[in-house]
N, C-alpha and C positions, 0 to 999 in steps of 0.2 A: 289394644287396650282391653278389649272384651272378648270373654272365652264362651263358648255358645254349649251348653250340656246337652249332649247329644241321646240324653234319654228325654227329656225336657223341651229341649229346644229355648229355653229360657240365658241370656246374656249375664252373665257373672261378670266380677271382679276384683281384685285385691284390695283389700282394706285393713288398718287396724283396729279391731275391738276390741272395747275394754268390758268384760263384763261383770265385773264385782273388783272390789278394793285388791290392789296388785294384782289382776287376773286381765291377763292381755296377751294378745297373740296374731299373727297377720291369719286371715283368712278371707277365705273368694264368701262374697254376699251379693246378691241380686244386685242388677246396675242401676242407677236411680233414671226415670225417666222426667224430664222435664214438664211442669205442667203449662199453660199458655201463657202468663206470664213469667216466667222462669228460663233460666239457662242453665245448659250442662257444661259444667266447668271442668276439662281434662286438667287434674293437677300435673304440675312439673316440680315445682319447687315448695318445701313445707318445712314450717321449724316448730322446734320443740322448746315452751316458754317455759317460767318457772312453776305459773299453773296447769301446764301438761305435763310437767315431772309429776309436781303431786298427784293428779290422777292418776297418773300409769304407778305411782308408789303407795296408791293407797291412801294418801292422808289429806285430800282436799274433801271436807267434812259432808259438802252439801251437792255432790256428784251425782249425777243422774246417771245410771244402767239401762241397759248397752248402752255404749256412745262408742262412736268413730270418732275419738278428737281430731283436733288441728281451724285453728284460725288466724295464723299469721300464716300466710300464702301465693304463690304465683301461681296460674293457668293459660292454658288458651280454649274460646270458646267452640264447643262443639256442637251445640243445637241450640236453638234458643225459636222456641214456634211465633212468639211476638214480636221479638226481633231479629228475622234471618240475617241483617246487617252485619252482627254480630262474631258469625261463626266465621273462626279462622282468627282473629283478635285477640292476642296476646292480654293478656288483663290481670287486675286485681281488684280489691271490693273490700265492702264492710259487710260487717257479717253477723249484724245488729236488725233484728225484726220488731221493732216495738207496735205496743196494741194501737196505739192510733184513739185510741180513749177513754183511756184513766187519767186521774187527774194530773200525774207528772207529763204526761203523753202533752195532755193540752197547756200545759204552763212551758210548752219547751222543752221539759227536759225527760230525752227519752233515755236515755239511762237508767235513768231511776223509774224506771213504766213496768208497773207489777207483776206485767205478763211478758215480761221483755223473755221472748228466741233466741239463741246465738247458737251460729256455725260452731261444730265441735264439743258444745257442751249438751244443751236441750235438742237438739238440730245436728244430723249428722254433717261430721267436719270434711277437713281435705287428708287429712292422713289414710287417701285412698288415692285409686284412682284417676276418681272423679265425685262431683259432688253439685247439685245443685242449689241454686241463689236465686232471687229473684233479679231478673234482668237489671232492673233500676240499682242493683246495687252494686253494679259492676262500673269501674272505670278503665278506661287504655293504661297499659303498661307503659309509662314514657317513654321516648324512642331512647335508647343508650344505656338504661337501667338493666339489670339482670333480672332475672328470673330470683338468683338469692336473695339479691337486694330487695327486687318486690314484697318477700316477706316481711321486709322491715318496716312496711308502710304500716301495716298496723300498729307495733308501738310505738310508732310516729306519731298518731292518730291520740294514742295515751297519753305520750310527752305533750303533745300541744295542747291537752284540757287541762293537762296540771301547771303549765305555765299560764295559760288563762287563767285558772283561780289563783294563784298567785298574786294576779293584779300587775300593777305597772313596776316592773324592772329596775327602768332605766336609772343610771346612777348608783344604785343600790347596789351591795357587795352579796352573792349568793353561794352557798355553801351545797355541794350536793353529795348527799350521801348513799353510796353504791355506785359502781362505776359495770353496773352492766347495761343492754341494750337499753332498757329504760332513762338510766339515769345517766346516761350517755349522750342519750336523744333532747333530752331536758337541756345537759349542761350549752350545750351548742345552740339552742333555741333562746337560752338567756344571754347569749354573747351578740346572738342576731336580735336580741332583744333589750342590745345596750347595755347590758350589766356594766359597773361599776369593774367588779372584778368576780369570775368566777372558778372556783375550786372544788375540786371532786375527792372525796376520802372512799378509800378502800385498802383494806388489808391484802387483795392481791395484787404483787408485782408487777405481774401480765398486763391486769387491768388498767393498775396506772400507768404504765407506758403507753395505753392505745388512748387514755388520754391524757399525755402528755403529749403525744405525736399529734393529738388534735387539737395542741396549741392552748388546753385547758390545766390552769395549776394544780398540781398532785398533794397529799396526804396520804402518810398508812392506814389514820384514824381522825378521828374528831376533837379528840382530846388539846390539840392547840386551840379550839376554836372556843373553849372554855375560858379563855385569855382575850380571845379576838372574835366574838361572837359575831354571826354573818347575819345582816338583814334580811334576808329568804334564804329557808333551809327547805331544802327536798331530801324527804326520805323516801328511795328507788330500793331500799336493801329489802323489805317485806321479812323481816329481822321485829318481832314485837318488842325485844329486851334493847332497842339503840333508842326505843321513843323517850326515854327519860332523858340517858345523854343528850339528845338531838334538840330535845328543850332548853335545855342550860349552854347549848352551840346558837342558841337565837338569840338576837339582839333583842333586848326591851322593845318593845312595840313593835318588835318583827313578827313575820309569819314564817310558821312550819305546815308545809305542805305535804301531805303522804296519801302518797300515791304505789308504794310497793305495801301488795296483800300479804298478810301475817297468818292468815285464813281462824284456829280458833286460836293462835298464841296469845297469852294473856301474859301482863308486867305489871310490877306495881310503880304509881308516881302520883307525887301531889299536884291535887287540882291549885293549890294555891301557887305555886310556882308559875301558873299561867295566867292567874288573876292578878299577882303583886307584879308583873314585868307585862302586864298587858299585852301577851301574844295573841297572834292569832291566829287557831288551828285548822287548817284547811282539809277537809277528805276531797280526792279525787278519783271518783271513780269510770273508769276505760274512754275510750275516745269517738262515742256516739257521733255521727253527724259531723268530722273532723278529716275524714279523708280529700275533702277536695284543696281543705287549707293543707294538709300533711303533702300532697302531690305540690303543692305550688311553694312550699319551702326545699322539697328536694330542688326542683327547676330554679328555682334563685338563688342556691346556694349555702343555704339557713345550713344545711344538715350534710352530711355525707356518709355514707349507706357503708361504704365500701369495706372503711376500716372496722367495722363492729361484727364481718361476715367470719367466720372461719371455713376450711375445705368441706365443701355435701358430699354427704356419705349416700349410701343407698336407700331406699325407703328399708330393705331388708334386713340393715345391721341398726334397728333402733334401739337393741335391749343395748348396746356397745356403749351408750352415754348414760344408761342411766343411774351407772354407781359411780361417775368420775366424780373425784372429791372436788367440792365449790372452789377450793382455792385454785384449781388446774381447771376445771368446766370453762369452754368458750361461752363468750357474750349471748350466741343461738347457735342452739344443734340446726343448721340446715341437712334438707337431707331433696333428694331430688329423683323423682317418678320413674323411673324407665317404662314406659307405654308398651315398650314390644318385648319386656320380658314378664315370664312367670315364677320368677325366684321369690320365693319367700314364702309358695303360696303351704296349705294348710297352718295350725297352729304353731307359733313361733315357742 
């Protein structure tokens, strides 16, 4: 995993850095060492979401330089000084540091905590080697899960806080809009959550067939749902110009929940279309504090990880995904570590 500079004598490693808008490249950086509460996390498996497209393209507005992204991921532990138990320990984690005392800190919700850390964005990520967590925030990789599928525990973690504000399900007919990992994660969660009936609209073919296979009903678009408005609507597309349709796809006295980031896209819509049919508009923001529920719906059955993977490429071929057109792009770039190679090293 680690190459020793024999002028130095200091531990390198492969990593990707981003260091300004589209300026990204794999390079060897110093190994991170673990502090005492903390663990080094040898990555194996990491994907690439739709908010680490936009940074590696430039256009997520509020981007911190350098960054190592990556925070949907699989490891295994390699040091951990507070808890030797640890090392050797197939894992994954959340990858959320909140301050512990601002006011959302103490109302519960750490989300929204002013100083809030994350793996890959403020905090270097796993699109390296290795990367250090604090130990507490690691859990076992279930026995039978992949390393790819691991990845997916994170926007498990998303989907299950935007089905919580949602509120109660059951009975209700739910429309969800974007049929990638997200909203993927969601529609499955509402069928384990009793839905009445649930439907997933996307303009691509691929997508609706993976869920269709997953037993959830298909659309091209939204546009039927103008006619047959659904009791809960999730918006998974992070598409700013579908939130007007996706109001007039709500039932009177339904809720729309959005939950896919648009980051600064702006659309125009009347406020009064959501006062005269008394909707009610949900934000949801990422999945703080949700990974032990997100582990215990893969073990029951809620979700399946499997169908939403496409083949890991190498961590070396990452620039390979970053212009495939959205309507052909898999649900997540997996991409998976090789520990005992040095390909890719200097700037990519």
């Amino acid at each position: 995993m680690y190459t020793e500079d024999p002028a130095t004598g200091a531990s390198t490693m492969r990593a990707l850095v981003v260091t300004g808008p589209a300026e990204h490249g794999l390079e060897r950086v110093p190994c991170p060492r673990p502090g005492p509460d903390q663990a080094l996390v040898a990555v194996t498996h990491v994907a690439l979401c739709g908010t680490d497209l936009r940074l590696l393209r430039g256009t997520l507005h509020d981007a911190e330089y350098p960054v190592v992204p990556g925070h949907e991921w699989a490891g295994v532990v390699r040091a951990a000084p507070g808890r030797p138990e640890l090392v050797g320990q197939p894992v994954v984690g959340h990858n959320f540091l909140p301050c512990g005392g601002c006011q959302w800190c103490e109302r519960g919700a750490q989300n929204l905590c002013l100083a809030l850390d994350e793996v890959g964005f403020s905090l270097p990520g796993a699109f390296a080697e290795a990367f250090c967590l604090p130990a507490e925030n690691l859990r076992p990789l279930p026995e039978g899960l992949s390393g790819a599928e691991g990845c997916l525990v994170e926007p498990l973690c998303v989907a299950i806080h935007a089905v919580e504000r949602a509120g109660e399900l059951t009975g209700r007919t739910v429309g969800v809009l974007g049929a990638g990992a997200v909203g993927l994660l969601v529609a499955q969660l509402a069928v384990a959550g009793g839905a009445k009936s649930v439907t997933v609209a996307d303009p691509s073919a691929h997508r609706r067939t993976i869920a269709a296979d997953l037993g959830l009903g298909v659309r091209p678009d939204l546009q039927a749902w103008h006619e047959d408005p659904q009791d809960v609507v999730f918006d998974a597309t992070g598409v700013a110009a579908v939130f007007p349709d996706g109001l007039v796809a709500t039932q009177q006295g339904g809720t729309y929940v959005l939950v896919g980031y648009s980051g600064e896209d702006r659309t125009p819509f009347e406020p009064s279309a959501v006062m005269l049919r008394e909707l009610t508009v949900v934000g949801s923001l990422s999945g703080v504090g949700m990974i032990d529920r997100a582990l215990r719906a893969v073990a029951d059955g809620s979700v399946r990880l499997g169908p939403l993977l496409s083949e890991a490429l190498p961590l070396s071929e990452y620039r390979s995904v970053l212009d495939i057109p959205a309507e052909r792009a898999p649900l997540r770039n997996i991409f998976f570590v090789d520990q005992d190679s040095s390909r890719g090293e200097g700037t990519a």
